[in-house]
N, C-alpha and C positions, 0 to 999 in steps of 0.2 A: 362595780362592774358596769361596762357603757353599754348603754342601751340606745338601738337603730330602731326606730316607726317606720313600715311601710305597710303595701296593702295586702303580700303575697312573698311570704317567705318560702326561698326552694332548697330545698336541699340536693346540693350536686350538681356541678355543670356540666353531667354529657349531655348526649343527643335532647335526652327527651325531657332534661331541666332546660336547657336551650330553648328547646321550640316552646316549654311553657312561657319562660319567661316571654320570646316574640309575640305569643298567641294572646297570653293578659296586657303585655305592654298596647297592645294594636284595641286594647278595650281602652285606654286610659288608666291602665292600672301600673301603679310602684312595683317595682319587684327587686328583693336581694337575692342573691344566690350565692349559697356558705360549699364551699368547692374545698377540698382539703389537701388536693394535687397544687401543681404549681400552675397547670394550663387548665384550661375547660377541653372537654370532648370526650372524656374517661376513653373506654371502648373502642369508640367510633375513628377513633384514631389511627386503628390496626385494621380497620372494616374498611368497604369497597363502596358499601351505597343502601339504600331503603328499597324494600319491594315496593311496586305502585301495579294496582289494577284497570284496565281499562284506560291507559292514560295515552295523551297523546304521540307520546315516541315509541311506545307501541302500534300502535294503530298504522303509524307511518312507516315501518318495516314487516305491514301484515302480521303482527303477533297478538293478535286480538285475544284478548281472556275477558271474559263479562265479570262481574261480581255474583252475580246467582250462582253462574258453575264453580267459580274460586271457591264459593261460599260451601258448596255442596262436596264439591272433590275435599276441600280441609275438616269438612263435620266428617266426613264418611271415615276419611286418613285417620281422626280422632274417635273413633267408635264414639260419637256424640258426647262426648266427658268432658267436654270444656262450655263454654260461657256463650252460647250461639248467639246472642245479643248483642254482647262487645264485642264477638270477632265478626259481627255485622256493622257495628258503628267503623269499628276499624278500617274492613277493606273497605265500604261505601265515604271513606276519609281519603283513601292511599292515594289516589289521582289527582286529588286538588291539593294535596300534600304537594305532591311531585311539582305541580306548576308553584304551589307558595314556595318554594325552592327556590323554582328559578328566578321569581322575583325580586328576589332580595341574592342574584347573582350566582346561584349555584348553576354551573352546567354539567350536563349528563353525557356519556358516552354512547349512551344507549341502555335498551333493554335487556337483559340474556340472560340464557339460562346456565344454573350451574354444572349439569349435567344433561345429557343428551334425552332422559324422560322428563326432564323438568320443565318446568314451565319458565317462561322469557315476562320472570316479573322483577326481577332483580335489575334496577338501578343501578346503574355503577358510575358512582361520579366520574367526570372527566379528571386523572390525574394532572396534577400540574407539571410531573415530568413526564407526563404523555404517555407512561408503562401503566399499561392496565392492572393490576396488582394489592396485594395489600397494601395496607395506608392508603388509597388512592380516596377515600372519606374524608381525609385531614384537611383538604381547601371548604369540603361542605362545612366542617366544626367553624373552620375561618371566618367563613360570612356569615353564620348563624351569629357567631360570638359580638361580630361586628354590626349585625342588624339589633341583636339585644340592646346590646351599650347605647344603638342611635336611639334606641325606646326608652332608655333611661335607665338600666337594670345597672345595679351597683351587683358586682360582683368582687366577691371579696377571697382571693385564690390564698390557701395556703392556711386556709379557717376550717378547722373541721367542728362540726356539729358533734353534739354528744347526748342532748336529750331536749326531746318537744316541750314544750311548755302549754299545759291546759288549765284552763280556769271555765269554770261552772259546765262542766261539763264539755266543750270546744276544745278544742285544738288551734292555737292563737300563737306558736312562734315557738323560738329553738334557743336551747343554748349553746356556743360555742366557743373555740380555743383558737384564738391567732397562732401564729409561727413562732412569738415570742413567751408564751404559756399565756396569754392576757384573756381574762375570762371576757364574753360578749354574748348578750341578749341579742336578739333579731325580735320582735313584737309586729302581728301583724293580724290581718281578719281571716288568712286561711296557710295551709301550709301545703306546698306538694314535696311527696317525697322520691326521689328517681337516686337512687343511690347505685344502682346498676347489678344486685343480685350480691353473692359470697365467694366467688371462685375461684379470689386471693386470700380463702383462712382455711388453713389446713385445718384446725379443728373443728370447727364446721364442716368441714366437709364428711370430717371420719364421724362425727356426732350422727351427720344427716343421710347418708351415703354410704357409710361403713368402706369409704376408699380413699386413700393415702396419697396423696399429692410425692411424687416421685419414687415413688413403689411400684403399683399397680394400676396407677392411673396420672395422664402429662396431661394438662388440660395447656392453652393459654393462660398466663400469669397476668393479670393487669393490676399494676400498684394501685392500692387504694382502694378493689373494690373486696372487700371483707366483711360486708352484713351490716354496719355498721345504721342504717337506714330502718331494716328489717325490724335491728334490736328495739331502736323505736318505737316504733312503729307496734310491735308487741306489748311493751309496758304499759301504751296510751289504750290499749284494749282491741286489739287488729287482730283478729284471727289468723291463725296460723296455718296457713293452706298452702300445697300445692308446689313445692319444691321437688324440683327436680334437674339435671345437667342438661344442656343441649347437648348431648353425646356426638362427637368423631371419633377417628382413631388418627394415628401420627407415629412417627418418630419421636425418640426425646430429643428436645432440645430442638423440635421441629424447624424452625427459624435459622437456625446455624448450620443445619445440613438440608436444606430446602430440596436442593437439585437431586439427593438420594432418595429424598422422601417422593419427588414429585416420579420419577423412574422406577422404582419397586413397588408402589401403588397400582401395579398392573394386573390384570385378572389369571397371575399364575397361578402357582399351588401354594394355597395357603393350609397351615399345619398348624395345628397345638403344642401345646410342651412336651403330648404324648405322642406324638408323631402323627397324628391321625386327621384327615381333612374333617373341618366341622361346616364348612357352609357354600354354597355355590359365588365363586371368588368374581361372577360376572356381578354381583354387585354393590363391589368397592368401588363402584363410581358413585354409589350413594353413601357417604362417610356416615350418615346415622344407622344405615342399616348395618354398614359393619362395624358400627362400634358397638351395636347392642349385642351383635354376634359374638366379637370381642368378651364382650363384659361377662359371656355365660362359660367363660374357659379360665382352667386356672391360670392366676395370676391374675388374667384381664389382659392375654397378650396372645399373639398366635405370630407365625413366618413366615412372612411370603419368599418363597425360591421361585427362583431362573437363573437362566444362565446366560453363557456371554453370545450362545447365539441366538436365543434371543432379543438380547438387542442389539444385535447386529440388523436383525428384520425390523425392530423398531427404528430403529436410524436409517435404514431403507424406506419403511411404508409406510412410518409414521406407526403412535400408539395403539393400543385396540382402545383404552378409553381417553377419551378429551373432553377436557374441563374446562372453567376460565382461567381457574386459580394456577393449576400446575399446565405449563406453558409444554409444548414439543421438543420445543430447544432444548432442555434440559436434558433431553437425551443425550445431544452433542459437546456437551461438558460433562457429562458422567463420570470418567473417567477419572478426572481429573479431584474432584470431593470426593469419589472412593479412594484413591489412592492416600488423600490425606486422611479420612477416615482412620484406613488401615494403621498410617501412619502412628493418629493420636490414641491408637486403640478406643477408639468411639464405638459404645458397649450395645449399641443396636444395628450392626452393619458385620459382617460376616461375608469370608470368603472362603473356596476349598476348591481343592481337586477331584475330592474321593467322596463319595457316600458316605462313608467310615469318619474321614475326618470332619465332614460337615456337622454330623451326628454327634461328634466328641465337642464341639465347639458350640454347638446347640443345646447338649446334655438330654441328647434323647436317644433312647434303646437304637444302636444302628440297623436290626434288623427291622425295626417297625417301621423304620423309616426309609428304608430298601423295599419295603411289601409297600410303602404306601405309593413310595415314586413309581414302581414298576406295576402296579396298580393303575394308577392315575397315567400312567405312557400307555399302558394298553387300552384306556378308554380314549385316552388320544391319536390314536390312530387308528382305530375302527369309528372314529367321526361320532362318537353316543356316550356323555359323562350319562352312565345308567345310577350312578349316586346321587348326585345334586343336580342333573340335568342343566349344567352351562353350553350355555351356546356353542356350537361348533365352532363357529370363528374365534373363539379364543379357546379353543383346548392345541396349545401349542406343548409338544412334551418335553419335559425335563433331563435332555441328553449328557449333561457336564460337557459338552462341546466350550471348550477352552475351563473356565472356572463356574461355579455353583454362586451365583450372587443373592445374597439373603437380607432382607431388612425384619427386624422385629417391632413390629407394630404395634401400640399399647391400645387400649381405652382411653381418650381423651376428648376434652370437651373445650367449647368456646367459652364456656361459664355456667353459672347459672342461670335460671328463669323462677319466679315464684317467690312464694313467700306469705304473700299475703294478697286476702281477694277482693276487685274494685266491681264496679258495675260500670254501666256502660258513659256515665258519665266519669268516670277514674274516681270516683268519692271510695275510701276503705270501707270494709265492711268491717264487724265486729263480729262474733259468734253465732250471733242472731239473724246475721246478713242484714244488718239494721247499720246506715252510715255510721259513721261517728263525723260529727259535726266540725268542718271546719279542715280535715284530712284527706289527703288528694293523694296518690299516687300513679307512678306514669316507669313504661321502661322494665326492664328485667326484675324489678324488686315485684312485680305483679302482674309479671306475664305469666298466666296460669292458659292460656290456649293453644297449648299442644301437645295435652294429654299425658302419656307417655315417651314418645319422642319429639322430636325436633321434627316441621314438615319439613325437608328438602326439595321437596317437589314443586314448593312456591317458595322461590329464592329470596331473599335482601329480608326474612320474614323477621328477624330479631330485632333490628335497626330501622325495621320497617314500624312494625310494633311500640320501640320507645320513639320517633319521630311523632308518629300520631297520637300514639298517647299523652305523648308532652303538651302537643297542643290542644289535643283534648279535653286534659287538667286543665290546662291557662286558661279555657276557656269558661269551663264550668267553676273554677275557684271566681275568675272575675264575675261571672251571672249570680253565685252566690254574694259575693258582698256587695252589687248593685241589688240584689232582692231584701237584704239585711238594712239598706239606707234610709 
């Protein structure tokens, strides 16, 4: 088996094996990094940009957020249940993140927020085709990967790791598999591990989750990331902490009917399987909050109805919610993805005339579903939902003026978080909260600070999270084996 000497073995080239490797390279340290994809950037590649606090392209569009209140508004969001330490290292990192960014060539678009309560901390790299959008992160992975390589990091793509190797108790390198089955050692003084979370293993998921990847729950799929890091990382004696989804909600096949999804995401009448409204629909502008809403109804799916007049008044006045991700325009091609919808009978979009027949095609009781619209029209036009108390400006009623348009919206997620638990210098912990010597990790494999859900209220926070983590590790793997010399 061939064996590679370096001084900082990582496991995984997205974001936050990235910036470790930039972050130990900038100490003088060797670094490989065992990537089992064909490209580096795992995630980051479908992603928009890193949160940053207090940073300067903030500050220059008046979007000022300090880190004290960041700090305070995400412990309160988190009823205090995560790591108030590391997610003090972290945001007190995000800004000077943002500038080592731009140093090594990444530019930003700006600040902003993802929704209208959110806070304007979301990063969004400048796309290279100038549409603000998903993948618009894939020039940041670019120059990251580029500023690595100039620091000397062999990167070896198309190598998957399969198990750490420890001696006297340390954690000292990995074993891995080339493209061609060729077994290969990495040997080195520390190991980080960023392998990006499980949100591509269905079994894992139903193990950890008890939810079924294209059942009752469409997360985003990214090739490659399936625990594999996690599993590690356990064997070597990592506690086992803290897993959980970033919960949304979506469409299936969210990606291929984008312009449906981004259009029936609107705060109409949302309904269960049993016809019955279960939550106030003003806010699906926050996709974690309705995905947890989501998550408490059978199935893990609920309907959003309207109708074609109202988007007729959309296409008039514009949406009632606006986001970064789902654009207005999309109203003005509407049309055009429902009809092929219809077409391929794509099994979450629905169309009707009647009450009756909407109700047959949805498979719920037509009367309950007759009491709940003529229900919900009479709160809407006495101006007071007296159920869920949504805003007046969006209690628009559900007339069937031309057809009844219906998306079925799942539970879904961007991935996992967690797994296992670091401190605030990213060293694993073991059961005992006692490091284990020599083990680093960075990035969604031990992001355990946000409790229960996902904050959305401070945007770019996942990608923000493995960015600084990564270089957090890089940095404390390298102070460790300068302390060891």
């Amino acid at each position: 088996m061939k064996t590679i000497e370096t001084d900082i073995v990582i496991v995984a080239g997205g974001p936050a094996g990235l910036a470790a490797a930039i972050a130990a390279g900038e100490q003088g340290m060797k670094t490989v990094i065992l990537e089992k994809s064909s490209a580096t950037g795992g995630a980051a590649n479908m992603g928009m940009g890193p949160l940053g606090i207090d940073t300067k392209i903030q500050k220059a569009a008046f979007n000022n957020l300090g880190v004290d209140k960041a700090i305070q508004m995400h412990m309160e969001y988190t009823h205090y249940r995560v790591d108030e330490d590391l997610v003090q290292a972290y945001f007190h990192k995000s800004a000077d993140t943002i500038e080592w960014l731009e140093e090594m060539g990444v530019e930003f678009a700006g600040a902003f927020r993802y929704f209208k309560e959110s806070e304007a901390t979301w990063h969004i790299v400048k796309p290279e085709n100038g549409v603000i959008g998903p993948r618009a992160a894939s020039a940041m992975v670019k120059a990251m990967t580029q500023r690595a390589k100039e620091l000397g990091c062999e990167i070896l793509l198309e190598t998957a790791a399969t198990s750490l190797i420890t001696e006297e108790g340390k954690v000292c390198g990995a074993v891995a598999v080339d493209k061609d089955g060729n077994g290969l050692e990495v040997r080195g003084k520390a190991v980080i591990v960023a392998t990006g979370g499980f949100g591509n293993n269905p079994e894992m998921i139903e193990k950890e989750f008890g939810l079924h990847i294209g059942q009752d729950y469409f997360p985003f799929r990214i090739p490659g990331i399936t625990g594999d890091g996690l599993k590690m990382m356990w064997e070597v004696g990592a506690e086992k902490f803290g897993a959980n989804i970033e919960a949304i909600y979506q469409l299936p096949d969210n990606l291929n009917w984008f312009l449906l999804d981004a259009v029936l995401r609107q705060p109409n009448l949302m309904v269960n399987q049993l016809g019955e409204r279960f939550m106030n629909e003003g806010d699906l502008g926050n996709t974690t909050y309705a995905g947890n809403a989501l998550a408490l109804q059978p199935g893990n799916y609920g309907y959003c109805i309207m109708d074609e007049g109202i988007l007729k008044e959309y296409k008039k006045n514009g949406p009632d919610i606006v986001d970064i991700v789902h654009p207005a325009e999309a109203f003005l091609a509407f049309e055009g993805q429902a009809a092929q919808a219809v077409e391929q009978g794509y099994e979450a979009y629905f169309e009707a005339t009647t009450v009756r027949e909407l109700a047959e095609k949805l498979g719920i009781d037509p009367d309950v579903l007759q009491n709940t619209i003529d229900e919900y029209n009479a709160m809407c036009r006495c101006g007071v939902d007296s159920k869920f108390h949504k805003s007046q400006k969006y209690l628009h009623p559900i007339t069937g003026k031309g057809k009844y348009l219906v998306g079925k919206y799942y539970l879904g997620a961007y991935g996992t978080v967690g797994g296992v638990r670091i401190n605030r210098y990213c060293e694993v912990l073991d059961k005992n909260h006692m490091p284990i010597e020599g083990l680093y990790s960075a990035g969604s494999d031990a992001n355990t600070i946000y409790g229960d859900s996902y904050n959305f209220t401070l945007p770019g926070n996942s990608m923000g999270f493995a960015v600084n983590t990564g270089r957090m590790a890089g940095e404390s793997a390298a102070q460790y084996i300068a302390d060891c010399q």
